[in-house]
N, CA, C and O atoms as CSV, one atom per row, in Angstrom:
chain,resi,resn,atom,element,x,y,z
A,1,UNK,N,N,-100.034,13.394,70.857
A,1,UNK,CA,C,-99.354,13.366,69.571
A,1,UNK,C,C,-100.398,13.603,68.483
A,1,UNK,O,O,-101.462,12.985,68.529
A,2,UNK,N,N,-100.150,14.424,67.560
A,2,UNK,CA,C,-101.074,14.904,66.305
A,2,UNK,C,C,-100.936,14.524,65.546
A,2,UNK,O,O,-99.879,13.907,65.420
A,3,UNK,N,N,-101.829,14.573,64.482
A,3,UNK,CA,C,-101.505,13.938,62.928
A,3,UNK,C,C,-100.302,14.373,62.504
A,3,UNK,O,O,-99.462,13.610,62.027
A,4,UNK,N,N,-100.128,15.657,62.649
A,4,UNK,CA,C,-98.971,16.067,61.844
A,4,UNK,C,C,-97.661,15.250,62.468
A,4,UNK,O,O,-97.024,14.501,61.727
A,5,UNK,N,N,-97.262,15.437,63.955
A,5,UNK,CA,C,-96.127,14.287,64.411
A,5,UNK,C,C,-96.246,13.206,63.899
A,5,UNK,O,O,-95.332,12.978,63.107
A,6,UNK,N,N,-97.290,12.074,64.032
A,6,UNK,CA,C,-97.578,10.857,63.521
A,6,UNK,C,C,-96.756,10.767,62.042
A,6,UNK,O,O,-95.772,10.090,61.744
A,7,UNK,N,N,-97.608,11.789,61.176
A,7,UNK,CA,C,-96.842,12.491,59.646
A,7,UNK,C,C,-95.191,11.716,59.821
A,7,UNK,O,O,-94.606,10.689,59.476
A,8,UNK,N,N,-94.959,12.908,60.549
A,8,UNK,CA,C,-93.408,13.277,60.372
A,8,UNK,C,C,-92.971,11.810,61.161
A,8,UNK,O,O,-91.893,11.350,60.784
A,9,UNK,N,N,-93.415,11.339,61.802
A,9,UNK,CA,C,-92.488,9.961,62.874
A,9,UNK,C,C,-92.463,9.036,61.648
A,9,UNK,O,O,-91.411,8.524,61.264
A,10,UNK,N,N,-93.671,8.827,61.029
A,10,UNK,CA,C,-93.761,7.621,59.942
A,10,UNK,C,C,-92.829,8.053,58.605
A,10,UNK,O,O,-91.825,7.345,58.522
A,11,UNK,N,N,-92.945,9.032,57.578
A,11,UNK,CA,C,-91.622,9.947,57.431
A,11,UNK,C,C,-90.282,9.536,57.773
A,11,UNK,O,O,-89.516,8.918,57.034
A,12,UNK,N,N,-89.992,10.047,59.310
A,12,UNK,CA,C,-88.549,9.391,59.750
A,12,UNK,C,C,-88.472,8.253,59.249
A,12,UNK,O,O,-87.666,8.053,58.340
A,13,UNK,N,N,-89.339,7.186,59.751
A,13,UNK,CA,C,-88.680,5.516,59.987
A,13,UNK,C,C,-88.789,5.268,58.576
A,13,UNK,O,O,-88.336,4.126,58.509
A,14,UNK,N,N,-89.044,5.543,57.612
A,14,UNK,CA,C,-89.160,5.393,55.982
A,14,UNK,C,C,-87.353,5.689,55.789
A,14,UNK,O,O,-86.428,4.926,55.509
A,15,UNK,N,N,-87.434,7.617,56.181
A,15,UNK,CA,C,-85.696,8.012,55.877
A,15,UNK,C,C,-85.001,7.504,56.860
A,15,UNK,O,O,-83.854,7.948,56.812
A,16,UNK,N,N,-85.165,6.762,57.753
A,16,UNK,CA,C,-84.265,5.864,58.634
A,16,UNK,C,C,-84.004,4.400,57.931
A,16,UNK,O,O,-82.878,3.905,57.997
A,17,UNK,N,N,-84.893,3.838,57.372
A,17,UNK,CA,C,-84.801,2.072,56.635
A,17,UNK,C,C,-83.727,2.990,55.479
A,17,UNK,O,O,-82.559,2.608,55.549
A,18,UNK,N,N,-83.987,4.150,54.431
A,18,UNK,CA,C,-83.376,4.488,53.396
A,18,UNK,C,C,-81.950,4.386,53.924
A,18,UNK,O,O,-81.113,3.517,53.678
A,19,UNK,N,N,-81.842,5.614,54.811
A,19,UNK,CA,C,-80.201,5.553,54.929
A,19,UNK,C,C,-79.775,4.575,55.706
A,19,UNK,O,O,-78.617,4.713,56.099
A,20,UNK,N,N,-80.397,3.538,56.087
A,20,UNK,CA,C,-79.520,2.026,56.783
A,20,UNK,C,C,-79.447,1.241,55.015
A,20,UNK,O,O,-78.833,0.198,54.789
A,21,UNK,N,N,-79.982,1.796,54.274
A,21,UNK,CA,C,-80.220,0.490,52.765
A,21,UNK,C,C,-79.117,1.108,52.073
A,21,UNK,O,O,-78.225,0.396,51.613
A,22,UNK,N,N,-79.072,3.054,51.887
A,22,UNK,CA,C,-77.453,3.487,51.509
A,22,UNK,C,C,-76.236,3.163,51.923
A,22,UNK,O,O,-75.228,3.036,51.228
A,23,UNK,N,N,-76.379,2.997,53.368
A,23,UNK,CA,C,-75.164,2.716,53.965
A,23,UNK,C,C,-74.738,1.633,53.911
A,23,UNK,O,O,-73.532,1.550,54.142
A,24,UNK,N,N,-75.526,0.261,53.577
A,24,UNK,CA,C,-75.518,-1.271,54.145
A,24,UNK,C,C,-75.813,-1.871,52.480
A,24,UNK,O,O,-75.745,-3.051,52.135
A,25,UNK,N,N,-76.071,-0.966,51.810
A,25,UNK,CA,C,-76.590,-1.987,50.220
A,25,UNK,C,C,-75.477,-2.163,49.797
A,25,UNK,O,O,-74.443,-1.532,50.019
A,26,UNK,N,N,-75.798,-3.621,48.749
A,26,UNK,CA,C,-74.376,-3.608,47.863
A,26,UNK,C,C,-74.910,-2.593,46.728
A,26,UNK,O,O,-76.034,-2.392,46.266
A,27,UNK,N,N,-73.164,-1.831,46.376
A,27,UNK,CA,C,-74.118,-1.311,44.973
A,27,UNK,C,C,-72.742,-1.463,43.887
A,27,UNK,O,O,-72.225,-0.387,43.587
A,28,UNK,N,N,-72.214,-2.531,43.373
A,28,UNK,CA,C,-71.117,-2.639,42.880
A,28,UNK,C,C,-71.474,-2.460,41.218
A,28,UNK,O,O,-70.712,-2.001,40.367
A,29,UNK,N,N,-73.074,-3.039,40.989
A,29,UNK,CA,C,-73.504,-2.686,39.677
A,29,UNK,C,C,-73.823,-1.567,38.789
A,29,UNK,O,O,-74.093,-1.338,37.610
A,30,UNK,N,N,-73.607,-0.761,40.335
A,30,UNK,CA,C,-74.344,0.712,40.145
A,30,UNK,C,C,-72.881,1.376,38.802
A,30,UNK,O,O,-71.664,1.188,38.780
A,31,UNK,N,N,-73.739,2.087,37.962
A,31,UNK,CA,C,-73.051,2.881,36.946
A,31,UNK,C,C,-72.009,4.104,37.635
A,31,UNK,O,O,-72.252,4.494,38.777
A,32,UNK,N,N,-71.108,4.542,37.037
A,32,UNK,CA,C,-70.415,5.212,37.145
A,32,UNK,C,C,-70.851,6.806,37.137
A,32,UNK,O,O,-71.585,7.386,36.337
A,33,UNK,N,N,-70.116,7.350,38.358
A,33,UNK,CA,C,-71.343,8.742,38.646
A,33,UNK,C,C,-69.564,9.662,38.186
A,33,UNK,O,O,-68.437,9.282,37.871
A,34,UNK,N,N,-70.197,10.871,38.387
A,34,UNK,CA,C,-68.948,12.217,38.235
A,34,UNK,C,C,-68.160,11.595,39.846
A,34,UNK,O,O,-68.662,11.145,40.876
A,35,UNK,N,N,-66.199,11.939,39.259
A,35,UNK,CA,C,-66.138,11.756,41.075
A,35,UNK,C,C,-65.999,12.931,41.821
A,35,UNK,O,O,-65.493,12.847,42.940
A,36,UNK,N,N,-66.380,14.057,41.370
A,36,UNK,CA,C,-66.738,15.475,41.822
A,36,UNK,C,C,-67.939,15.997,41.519
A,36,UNK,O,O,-68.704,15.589,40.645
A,37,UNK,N,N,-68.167,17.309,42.578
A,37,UNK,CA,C,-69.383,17.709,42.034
A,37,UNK,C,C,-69.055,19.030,42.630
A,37,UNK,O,O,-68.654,18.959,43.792
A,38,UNK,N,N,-69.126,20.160,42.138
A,38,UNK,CA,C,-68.297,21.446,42.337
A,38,UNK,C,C,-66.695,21.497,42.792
A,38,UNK,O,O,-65.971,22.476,42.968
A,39,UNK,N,N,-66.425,20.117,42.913
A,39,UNK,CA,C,-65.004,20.478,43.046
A,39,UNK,C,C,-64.984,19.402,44.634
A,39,UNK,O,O,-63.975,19.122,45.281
A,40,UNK,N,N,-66.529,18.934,44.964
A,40,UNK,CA,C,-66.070,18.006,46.675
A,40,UNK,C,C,-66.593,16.667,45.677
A,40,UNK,O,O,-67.296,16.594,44.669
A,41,UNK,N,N,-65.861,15.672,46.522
A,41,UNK,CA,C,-66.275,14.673,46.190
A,41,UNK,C,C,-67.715,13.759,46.478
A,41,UNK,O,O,-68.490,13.816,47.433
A,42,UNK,N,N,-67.734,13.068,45.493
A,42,UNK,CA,C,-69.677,12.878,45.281
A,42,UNK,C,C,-69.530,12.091,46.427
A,42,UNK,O,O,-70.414,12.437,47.210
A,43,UNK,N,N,-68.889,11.260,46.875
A,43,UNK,CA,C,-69.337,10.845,48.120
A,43,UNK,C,C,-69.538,11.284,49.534
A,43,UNK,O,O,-70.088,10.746,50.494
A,44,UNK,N,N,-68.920,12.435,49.369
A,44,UNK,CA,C,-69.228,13.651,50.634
A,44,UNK,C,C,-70.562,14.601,50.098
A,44,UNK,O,O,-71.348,15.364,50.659
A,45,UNK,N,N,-70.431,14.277,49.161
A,45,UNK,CA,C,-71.882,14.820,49.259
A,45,UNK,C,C,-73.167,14.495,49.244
A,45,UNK,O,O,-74.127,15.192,49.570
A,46,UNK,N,N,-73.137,13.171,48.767
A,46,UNK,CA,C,-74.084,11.917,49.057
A,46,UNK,C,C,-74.226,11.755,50.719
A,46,UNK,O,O,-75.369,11.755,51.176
A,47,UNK,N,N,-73.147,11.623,51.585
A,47,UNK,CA,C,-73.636,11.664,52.577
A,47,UNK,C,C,-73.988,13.129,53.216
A,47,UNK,O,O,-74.798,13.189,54.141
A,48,UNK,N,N,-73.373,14.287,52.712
A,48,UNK,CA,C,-74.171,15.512,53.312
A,48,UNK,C,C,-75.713,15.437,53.180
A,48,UNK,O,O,-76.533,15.861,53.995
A,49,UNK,N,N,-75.907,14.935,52.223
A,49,UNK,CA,C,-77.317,14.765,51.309
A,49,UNK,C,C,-77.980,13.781,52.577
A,49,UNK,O,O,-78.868,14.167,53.337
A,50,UNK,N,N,-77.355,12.474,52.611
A,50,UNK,CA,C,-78.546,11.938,53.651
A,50,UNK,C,C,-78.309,12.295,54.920
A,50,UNK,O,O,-78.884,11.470,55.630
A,51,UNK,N,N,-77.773,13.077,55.558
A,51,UNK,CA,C,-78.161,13.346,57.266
A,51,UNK,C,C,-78.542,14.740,57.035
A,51,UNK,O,O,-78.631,15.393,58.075
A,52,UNK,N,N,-78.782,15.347,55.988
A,52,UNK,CA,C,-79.456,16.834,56.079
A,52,UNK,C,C,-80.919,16.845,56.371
A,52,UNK,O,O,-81.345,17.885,56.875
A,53,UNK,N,N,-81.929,15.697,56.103
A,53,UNK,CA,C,-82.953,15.329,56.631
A,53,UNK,C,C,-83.108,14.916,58.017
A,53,UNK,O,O,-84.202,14.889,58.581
A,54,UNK,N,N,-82.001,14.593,58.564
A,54,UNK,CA,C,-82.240,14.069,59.595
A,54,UNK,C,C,-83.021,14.258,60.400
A,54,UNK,O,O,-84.025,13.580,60.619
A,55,UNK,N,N,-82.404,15.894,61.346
A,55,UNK,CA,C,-83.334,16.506,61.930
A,55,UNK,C,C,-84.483,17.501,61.219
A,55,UNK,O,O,-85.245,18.325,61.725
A,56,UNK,N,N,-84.377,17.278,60.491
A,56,UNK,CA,C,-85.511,18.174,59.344
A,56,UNK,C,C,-86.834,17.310,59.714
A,56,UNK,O,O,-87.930,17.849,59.562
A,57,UNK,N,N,-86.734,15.694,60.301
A,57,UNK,CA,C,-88.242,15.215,59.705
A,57,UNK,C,C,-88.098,14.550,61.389
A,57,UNK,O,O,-89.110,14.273,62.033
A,58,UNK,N,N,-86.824,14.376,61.895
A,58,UNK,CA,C,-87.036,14.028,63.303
A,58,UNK,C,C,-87.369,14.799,64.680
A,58,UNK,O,O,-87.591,14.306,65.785
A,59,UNK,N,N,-87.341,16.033,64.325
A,59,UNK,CA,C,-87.509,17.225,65.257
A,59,UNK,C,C,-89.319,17.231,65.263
A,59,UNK,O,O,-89.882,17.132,66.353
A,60,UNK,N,N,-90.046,17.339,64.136
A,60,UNK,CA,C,-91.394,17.733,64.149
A,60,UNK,C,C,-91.644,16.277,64.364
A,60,UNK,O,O,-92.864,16.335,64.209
A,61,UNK,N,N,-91.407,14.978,64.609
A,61,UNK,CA,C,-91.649,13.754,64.971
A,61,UNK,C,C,-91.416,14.135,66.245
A,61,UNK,O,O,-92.176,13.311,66.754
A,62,UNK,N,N,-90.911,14.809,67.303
A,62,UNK,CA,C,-90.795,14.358,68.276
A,62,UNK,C,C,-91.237,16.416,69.112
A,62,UNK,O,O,-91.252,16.652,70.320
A,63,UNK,N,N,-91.404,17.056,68.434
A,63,UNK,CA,C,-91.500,18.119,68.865
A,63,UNK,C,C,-93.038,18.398,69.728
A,63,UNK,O,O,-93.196,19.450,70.347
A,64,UNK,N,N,-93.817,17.628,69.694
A,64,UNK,CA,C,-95.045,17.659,70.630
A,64,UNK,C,C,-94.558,17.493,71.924
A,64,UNK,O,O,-95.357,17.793,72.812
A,65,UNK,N,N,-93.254,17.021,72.333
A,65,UNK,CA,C,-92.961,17.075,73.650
A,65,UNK,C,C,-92.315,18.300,74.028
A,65,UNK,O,O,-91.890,18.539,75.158
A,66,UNK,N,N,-92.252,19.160,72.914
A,66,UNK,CA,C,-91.311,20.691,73.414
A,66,UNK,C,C,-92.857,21.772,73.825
A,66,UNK,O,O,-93.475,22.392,72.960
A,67,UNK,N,N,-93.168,21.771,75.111
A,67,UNK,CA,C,-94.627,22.811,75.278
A,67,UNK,C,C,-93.805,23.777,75.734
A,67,UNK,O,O,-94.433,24.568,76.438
A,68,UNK,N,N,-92.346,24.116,75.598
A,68,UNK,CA,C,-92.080,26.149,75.906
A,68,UNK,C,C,-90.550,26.188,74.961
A,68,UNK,O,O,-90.364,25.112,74.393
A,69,UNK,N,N,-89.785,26.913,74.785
A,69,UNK,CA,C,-88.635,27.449,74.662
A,69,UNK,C,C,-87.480,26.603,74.964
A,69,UNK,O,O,-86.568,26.244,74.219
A,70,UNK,N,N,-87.641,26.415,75.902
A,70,UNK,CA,C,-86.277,25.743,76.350
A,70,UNK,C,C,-86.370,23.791,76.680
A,70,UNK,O,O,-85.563,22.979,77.133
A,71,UNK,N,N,-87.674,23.707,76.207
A,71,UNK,CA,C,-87.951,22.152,75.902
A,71,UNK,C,C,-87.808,22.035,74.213
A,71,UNK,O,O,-87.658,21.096,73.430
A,72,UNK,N,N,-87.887,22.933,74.135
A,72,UNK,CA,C,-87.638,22.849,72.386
A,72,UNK,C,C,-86.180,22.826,71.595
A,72,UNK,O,O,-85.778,22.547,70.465
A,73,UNK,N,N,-85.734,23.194,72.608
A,73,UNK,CA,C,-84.061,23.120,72.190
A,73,UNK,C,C,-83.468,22.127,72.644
A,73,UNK,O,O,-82.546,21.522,72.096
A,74,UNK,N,N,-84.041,21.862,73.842
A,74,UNK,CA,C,-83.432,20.129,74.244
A,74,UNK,C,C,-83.618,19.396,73.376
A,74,UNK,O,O,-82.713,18.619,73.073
A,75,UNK,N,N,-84.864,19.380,72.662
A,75,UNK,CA,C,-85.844,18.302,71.860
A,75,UNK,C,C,-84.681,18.491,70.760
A,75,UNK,O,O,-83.825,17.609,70.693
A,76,UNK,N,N,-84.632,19.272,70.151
A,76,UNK,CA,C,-83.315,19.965,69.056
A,76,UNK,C,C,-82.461,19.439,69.434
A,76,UNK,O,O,-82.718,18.307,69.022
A,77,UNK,N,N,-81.435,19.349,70.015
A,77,UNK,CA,C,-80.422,18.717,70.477
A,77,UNK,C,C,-80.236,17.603,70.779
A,77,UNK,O,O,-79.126,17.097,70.609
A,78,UNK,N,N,-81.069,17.050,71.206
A,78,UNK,CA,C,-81.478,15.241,71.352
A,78,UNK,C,C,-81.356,14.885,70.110
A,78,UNK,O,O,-80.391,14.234,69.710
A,79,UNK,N,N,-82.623,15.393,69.134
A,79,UNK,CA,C,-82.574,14.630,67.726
A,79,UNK,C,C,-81.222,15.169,66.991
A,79,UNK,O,O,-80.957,14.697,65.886
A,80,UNK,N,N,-80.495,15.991,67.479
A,80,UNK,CA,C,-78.960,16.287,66.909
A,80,UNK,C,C,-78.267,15.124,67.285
A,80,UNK,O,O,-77.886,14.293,66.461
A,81,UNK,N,N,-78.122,15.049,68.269
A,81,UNK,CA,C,-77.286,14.029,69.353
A,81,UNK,C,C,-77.502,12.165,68.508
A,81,UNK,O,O,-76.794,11.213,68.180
A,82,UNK,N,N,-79.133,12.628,68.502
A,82,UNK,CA,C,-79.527,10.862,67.713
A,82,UNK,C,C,-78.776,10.627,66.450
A,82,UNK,O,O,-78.270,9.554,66.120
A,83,UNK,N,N,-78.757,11.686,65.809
A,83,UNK,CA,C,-78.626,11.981,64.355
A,83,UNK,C,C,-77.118,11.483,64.484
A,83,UNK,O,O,-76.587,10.518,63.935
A,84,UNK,N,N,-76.492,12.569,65.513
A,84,UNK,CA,C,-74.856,11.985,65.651
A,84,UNK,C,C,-74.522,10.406,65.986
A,84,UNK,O,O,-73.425,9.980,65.625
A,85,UNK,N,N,-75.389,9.571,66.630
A,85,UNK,CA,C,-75.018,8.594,67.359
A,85,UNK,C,C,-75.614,7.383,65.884
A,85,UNK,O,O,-75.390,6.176,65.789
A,86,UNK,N,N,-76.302,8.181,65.037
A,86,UNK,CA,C,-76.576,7.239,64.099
A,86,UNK,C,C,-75.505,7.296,63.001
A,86,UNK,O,O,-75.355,6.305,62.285
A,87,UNK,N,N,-74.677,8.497,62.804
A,87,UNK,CA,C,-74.077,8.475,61.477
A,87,UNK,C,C,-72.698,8.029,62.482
A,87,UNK,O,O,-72.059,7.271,61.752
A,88,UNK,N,N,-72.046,8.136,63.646
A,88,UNK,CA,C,-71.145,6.823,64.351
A,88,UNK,C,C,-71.593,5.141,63.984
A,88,UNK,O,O,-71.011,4.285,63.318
A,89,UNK,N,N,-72.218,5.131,64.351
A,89,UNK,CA,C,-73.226,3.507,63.944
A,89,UNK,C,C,-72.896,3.143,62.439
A,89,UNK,O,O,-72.268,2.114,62.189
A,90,UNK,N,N,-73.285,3.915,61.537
A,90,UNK,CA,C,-73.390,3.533,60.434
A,90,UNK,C,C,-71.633,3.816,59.852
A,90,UNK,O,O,-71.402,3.338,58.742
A,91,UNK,N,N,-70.670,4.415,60.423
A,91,UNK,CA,C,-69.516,4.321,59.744
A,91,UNK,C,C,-69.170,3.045,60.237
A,91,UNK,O,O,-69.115,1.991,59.602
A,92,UNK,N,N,-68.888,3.292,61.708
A,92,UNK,CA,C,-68.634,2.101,62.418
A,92,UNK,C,C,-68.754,0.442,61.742
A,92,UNK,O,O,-67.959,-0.446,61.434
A,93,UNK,N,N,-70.228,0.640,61.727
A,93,UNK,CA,C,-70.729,-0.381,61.037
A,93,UNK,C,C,-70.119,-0.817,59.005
A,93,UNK,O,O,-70.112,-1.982,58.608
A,94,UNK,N,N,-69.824,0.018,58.362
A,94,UNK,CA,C,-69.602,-0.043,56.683
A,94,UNK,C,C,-68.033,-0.453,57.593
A,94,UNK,O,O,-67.415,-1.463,57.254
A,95,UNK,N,N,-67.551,0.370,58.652
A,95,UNK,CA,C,-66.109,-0.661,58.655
A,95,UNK,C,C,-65.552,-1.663,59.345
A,95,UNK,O,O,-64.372,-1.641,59.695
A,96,UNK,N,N,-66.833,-3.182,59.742
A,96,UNK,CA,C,-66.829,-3.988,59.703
A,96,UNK,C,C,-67.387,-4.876,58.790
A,96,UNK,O,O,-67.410,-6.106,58.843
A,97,UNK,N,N,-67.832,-4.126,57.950
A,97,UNK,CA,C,-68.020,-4.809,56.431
A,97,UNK,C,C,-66.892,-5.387,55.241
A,97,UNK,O,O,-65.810,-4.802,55.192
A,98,UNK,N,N,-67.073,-6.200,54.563
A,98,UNK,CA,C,-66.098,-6.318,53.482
A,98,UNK,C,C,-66.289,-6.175,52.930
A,98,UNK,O,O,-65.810,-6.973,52.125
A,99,UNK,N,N,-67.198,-5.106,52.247
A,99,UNK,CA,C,-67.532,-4.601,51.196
A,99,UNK,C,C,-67.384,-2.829,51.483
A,99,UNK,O,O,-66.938,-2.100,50.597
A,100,UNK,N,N,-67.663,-2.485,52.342
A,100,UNK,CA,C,-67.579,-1.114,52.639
A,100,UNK,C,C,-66.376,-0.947,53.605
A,100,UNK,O,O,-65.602,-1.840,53.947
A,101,UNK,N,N,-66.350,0.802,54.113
A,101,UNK,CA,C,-65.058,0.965,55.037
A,101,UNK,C,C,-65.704,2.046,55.340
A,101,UNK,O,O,-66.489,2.645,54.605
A,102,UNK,N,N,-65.387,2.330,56.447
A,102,UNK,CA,C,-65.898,3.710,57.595
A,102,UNK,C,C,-64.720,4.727,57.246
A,102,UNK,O,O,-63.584,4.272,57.111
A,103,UNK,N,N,-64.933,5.933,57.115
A,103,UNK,CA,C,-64.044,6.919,56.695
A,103,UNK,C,C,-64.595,7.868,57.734
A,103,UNK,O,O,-65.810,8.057,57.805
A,104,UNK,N,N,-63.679,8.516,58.602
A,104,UNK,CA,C,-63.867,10.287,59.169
A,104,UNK,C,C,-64.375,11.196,58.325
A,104,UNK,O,O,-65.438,11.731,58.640
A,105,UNK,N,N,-63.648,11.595,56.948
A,105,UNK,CA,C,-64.482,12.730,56.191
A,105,UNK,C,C,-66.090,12.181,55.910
A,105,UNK,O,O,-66.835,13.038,55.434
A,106,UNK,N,N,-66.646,10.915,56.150
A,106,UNK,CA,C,-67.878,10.713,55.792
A,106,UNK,C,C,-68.601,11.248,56.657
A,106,UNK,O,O,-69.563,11.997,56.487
A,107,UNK,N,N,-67.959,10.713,57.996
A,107,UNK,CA,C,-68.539,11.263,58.979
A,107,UNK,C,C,-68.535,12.854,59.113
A,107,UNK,O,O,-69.613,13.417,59.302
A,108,UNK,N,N,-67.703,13.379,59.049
A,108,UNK,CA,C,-67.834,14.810,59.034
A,108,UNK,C,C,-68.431,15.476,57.601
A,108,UNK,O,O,-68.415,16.706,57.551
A,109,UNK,N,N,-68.779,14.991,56.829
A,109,UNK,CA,C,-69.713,15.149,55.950
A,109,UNK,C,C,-71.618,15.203,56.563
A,109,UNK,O,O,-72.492,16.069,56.528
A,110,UNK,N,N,-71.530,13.491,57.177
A,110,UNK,CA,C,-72.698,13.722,58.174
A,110,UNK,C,C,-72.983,14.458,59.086
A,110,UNK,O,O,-74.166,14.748,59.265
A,111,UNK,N,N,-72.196,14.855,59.735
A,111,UNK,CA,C,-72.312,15.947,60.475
A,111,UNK,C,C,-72.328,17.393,60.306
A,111,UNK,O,O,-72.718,18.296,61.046
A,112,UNK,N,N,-71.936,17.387,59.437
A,112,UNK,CA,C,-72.315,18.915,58.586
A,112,UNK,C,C,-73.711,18.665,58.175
A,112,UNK,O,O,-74.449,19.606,58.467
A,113,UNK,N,N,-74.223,17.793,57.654
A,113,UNK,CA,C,-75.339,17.529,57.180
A,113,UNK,C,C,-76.505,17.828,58.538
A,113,UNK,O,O,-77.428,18.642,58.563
A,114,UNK,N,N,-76.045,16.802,59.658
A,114,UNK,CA,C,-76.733,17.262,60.437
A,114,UNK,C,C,-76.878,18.551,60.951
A,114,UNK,O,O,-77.929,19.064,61.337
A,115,UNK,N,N,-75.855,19.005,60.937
A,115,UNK,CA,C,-76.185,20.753,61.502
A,115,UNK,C,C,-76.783,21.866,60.713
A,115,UNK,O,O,-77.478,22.810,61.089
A,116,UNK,N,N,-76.292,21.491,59.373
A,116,UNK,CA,C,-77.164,22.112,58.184
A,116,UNK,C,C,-78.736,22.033,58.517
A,116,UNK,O,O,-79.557,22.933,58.344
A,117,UNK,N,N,-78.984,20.618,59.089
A,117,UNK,CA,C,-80.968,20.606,59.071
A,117,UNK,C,C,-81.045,21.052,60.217
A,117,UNK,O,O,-82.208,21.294,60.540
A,118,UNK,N,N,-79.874,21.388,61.407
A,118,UNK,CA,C,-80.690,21.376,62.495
A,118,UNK,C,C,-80.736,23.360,62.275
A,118,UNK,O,O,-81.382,24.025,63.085
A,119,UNK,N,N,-80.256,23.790,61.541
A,119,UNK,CA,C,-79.626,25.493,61.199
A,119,UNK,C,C,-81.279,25.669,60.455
A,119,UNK,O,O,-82.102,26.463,60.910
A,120,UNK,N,N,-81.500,24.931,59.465
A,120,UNK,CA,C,-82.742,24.816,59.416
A,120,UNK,C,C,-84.216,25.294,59.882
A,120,UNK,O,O,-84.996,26.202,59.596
A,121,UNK,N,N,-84.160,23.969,60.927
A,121,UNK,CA,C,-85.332,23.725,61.812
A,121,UNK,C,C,-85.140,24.930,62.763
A,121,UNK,O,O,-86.166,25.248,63.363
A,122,UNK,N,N,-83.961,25.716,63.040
A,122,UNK,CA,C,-83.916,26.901,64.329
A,122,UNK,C,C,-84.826,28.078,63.092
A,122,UNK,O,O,-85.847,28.692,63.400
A,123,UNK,N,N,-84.147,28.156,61.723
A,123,UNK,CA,C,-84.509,29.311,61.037
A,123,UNK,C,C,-86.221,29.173,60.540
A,123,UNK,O,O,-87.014,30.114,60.538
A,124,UNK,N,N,-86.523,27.774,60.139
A,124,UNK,CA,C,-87.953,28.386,60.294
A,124,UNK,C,C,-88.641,28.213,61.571
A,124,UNK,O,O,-89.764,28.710,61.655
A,125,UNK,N,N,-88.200,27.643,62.501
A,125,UNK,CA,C,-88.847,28.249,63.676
A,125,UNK,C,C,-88.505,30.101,63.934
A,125,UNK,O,O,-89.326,31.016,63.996
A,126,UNK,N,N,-87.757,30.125,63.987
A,126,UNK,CA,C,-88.246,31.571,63.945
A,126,UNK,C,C,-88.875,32.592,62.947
A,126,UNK,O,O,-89.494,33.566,63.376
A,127,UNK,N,N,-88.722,32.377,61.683
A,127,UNK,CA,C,-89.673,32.793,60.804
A,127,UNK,C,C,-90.937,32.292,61.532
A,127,UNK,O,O,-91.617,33.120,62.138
A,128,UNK,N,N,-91.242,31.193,61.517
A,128,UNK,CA,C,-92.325,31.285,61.916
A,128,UNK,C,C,-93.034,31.563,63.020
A,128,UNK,O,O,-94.224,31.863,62.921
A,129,UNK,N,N,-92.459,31.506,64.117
A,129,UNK,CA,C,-92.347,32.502,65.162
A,129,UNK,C,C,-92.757,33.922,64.870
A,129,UNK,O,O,-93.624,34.522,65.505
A,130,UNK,N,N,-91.946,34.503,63.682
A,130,UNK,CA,C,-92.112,35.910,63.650
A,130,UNK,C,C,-93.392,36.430,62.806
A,130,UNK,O,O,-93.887,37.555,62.878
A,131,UNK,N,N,-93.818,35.339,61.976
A,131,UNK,CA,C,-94.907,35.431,61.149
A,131,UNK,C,C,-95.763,35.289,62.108
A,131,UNK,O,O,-96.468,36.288,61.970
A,132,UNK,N,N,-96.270,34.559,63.213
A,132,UNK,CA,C,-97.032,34.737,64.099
A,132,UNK,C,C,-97.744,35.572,64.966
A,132,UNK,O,O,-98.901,35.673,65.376
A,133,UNK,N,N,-96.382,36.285,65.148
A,133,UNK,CA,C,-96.630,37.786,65.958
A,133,UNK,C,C,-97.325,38.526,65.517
A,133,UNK,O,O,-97.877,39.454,66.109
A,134,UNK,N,N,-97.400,38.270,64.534
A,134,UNK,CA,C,-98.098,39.242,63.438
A,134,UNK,C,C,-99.419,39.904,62.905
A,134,UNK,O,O,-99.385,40.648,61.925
């Protein structure tokens, strides 16, 4: 494992405590935001917003174990898979709260989010891939 993984693992567990403190904080004091924002609602986009990192900072945390092609897409897909099994957890979880409630469009908000970073992490791997060749 390299500095740069180390980087990115310590990274994650920072944006991992964040989005357990979004999902799990009270925020009843919090000021009044727009309840749109192009026309989707700010809370679908607040959560597109936090699982679009997901695999953005968990893939190069864990990508020293991908040494060819097709370990690298597993590795991709795992931290997809984590990403999925965390934004289940965290609805799950706001709807055994009495203060929060688990909603499907959140979740499918997160999950767009996640595929957005993982659409990402494929495109500059291959840019950079292709800058390599070079």
């Amino acid at each position: 494992m390299g500095r740069r993984n180390i980087l990115f693992l310590i990274l994650f567990i920072i944006y991992l405590g964040l989005v357990a403190w979004c999902c799990f904080g009270h925020f009843e004091s919090m000021p009044e935001v727009r309840r749109y924002i192009l026309g989707i609602p700010t809370d679908k986009v607040v959560h597109f917003a936090m699982f679009l990192p997901f695999v953005i900072l968990g893939y190069p945390a864990c990508d020293f174990l991908a040494t060819g092609h097709r370990r690298g897409i597993i590795i991709l897909v795992l931290v997809f898979l984590a990403g999925l099994l965390v934004a289940l957890a965290t609805e799950k979880g706001q709807s055994l709260t009495s203060y929060r409630s688990g909603d499907p469009l959140d979740l499918a908000a997160d999950v767009t989010g996640l595929a957005t970073g993982a659409v990402i992490v494929i495109a500059s791997s291959l840019i950079k891939k292709r800058v390599t060749k070079r």
